[in-house]
C-alpha positions, 0 to 999 in steps of 0.5 A: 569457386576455383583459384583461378575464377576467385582471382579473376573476380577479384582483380575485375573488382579491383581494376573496376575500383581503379586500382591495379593489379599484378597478373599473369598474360599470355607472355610475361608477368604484367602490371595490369588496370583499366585501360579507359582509367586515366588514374589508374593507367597515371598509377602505373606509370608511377609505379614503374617511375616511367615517364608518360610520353612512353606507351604501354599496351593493352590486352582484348581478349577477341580481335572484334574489339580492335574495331572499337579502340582503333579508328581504321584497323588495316586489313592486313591487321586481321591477317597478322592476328589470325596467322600469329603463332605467338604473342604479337602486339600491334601498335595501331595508329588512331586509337580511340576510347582508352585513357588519353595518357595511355597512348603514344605521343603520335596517337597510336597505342600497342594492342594484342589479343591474348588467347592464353586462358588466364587472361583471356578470361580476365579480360572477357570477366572486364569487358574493357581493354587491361593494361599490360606492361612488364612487372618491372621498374623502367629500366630493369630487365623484365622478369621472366616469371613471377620469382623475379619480380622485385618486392617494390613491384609486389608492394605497390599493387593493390591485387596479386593474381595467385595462380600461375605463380609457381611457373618457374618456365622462362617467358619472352615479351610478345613481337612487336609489329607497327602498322601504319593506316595504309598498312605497311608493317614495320617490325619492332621486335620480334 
């Protein structure tokens, strides 16, 4: 077995016992758990001392789950998704089927799909939505790669992904584009 299927397989086992993960994404290093675990999501934010009313997003692996965790996906959404030539999350109104305490207090939650491999993997081997949020204490600047993630962060997970550690590339956060339900788009960050 490769390093990289050993790895996903363990952290779906773990994700699927409700634990969490410390993973690499298709941006920076992230803290990572099933997003349709209330616990668990409840772990993470404990683990970055966030509080909750602060929302965290979630990696699909195929633009056709959108469908299933978003009420309405504006139509505009498939066309940012399909002409994104980096990471993008987008914070969707109406979100459905994920941990109540994942989404923001208006009811709207930060979904990208990933295409970088590790991930994408994962997330396909999990066939749920993952948290994805940067492996950092709120507050702190995000780590850039898996060197710059403090100990605290390493302790409190209960699986670390070995592949890609050795990456020493500085890595950005993805955009960040809020639709409304009528589609109008508003840029976050990009």
């Amino acid at each position: 077995m490769t390093q990289i299927s050993d790895d996903i397989r363990k952290a779906c086992e773990v994700m699927n016992q409700g634990g969490v993960i410390l993973y690499p994404t298709d941006t920076i290093w992230g803290i990572g758990c099933d997003a349709t675990n209330e616990e668990a999501v409840r772990r993470v934010f404990d683990i970055k001392h966030r509080v909750d009313s602060k929302a965290m997003l979630v990696l699909v692996d195929t633009p056709v789950k959108l469908n299933y965790y978003v009420k309405d996906v504006p139509d505009v959404a498939w066309d940012l998704v399909e002409m994104a030539d980096k990471p993008m999350t987008i914070i969707y109104e109406g979100a459905r089927n994920l941990a109540p305490n994942l989404l923001a207090e208006d009811g709207s939650v930060g979904i990208r799909v990933t295409s970088e491999a590790f991930s994408k993997q994962l997330c396909q081997r999990f066939r749920k939505p993952i948290v994805s949020t940067s492996a950092n204490v709120s507050g702190e600047a995000s780590p850039a790669n898996f060197q710059e993630i403090s100990e605290e962060i390493k302790q409190a997970v209960d699986y670390i992904v070995v592949s890609r550690q050795d990456e020493t590339a500085k890595v950005k956060p993805s955009s960040i584009v809020k639709l409304s339900a009528k589609g109008e788009i508003k840029i976050i960050r990009m």
